[in-house]
One Martini backbone bead per residue (centre of mass of N, CA, C, O) as a GRO file, in nm:
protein
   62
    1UNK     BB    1   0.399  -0.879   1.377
    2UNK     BB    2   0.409  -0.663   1.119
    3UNK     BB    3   0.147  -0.531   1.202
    4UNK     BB    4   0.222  -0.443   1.517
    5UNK     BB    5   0.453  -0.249   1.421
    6UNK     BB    6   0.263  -0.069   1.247
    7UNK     BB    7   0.024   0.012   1.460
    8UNK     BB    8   0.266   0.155   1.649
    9UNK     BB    9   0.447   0.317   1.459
   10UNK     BB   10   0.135   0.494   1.338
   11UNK     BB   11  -0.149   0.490   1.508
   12UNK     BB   12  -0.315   0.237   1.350
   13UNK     BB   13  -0.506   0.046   1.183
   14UNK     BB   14  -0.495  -0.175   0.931
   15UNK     BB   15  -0.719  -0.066   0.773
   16UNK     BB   16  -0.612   0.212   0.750
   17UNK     BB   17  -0.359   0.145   0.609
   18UNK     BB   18  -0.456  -0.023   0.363
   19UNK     BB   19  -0.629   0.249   0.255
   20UNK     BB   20  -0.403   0.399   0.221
   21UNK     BB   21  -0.233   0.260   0.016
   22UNK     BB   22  -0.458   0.244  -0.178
   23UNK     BB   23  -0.414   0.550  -0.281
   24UNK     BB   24  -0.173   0.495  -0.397
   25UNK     BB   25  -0.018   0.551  -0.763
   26UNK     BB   26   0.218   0.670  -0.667
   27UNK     BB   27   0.603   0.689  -0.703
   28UNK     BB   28   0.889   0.843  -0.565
   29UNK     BB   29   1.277   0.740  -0.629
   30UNK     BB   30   1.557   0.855  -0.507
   31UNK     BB   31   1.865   0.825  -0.611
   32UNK     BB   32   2.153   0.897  -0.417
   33UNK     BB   33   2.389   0.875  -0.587
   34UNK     BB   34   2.238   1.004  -0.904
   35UNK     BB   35   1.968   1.158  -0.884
   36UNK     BB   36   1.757   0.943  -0.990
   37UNK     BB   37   1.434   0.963  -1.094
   38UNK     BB   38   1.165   0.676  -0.991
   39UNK     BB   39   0.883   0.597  -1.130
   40UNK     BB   40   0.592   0.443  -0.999
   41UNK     BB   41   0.290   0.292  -1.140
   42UNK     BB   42  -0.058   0.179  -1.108
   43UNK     BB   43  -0.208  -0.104  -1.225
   44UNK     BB   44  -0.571  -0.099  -1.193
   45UNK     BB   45  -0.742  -0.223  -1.393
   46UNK     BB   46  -0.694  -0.556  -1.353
   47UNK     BB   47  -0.756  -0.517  -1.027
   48UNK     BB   48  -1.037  -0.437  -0.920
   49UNK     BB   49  -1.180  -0.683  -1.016
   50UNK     BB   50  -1.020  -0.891  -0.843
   51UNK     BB   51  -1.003  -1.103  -0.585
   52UNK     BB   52  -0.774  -0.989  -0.447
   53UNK     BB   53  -0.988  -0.706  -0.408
   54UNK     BB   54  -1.184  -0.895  -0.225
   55UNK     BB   55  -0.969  -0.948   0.002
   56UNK     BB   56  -0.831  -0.683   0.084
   57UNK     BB   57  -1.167  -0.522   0.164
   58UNK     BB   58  -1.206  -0.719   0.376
   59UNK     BB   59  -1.248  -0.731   0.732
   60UNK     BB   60  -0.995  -0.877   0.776
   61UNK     BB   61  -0.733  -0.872   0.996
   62UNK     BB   62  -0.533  -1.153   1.013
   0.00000   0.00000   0.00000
């Protein structure tokens, strides 16, 4: 159901959809309250050889 619902709201398949989350490396957050930025970043290097990106990356889209 939260598929269908990003599918209909981005105008994009699924695949798309994943393919672009996966180029995102950096988020920058900025608390409302105080104004402070907190950097989040991806730590892709034990991540890409492993089985969960050899399932993230294949075709199957249910």
């Amino acid at each position: 159901m939260m598929g269908k619902y990003l599918e209909i709201k981005m105008c994009k398949s699924l695949h798309q959809i994943r393919k672009e989350l996966w180029q995102v490396h950096e988020a920058h957050i900025r608390d409302e309250q105080t104004g402070e930025v907190h950097v989040l970043q991806m730590d892709t290097g034990d991540f890409v050889n492993s089985a969960l990106m050899d399932l993230l990356n294949s075709e199957f889209t249910h």
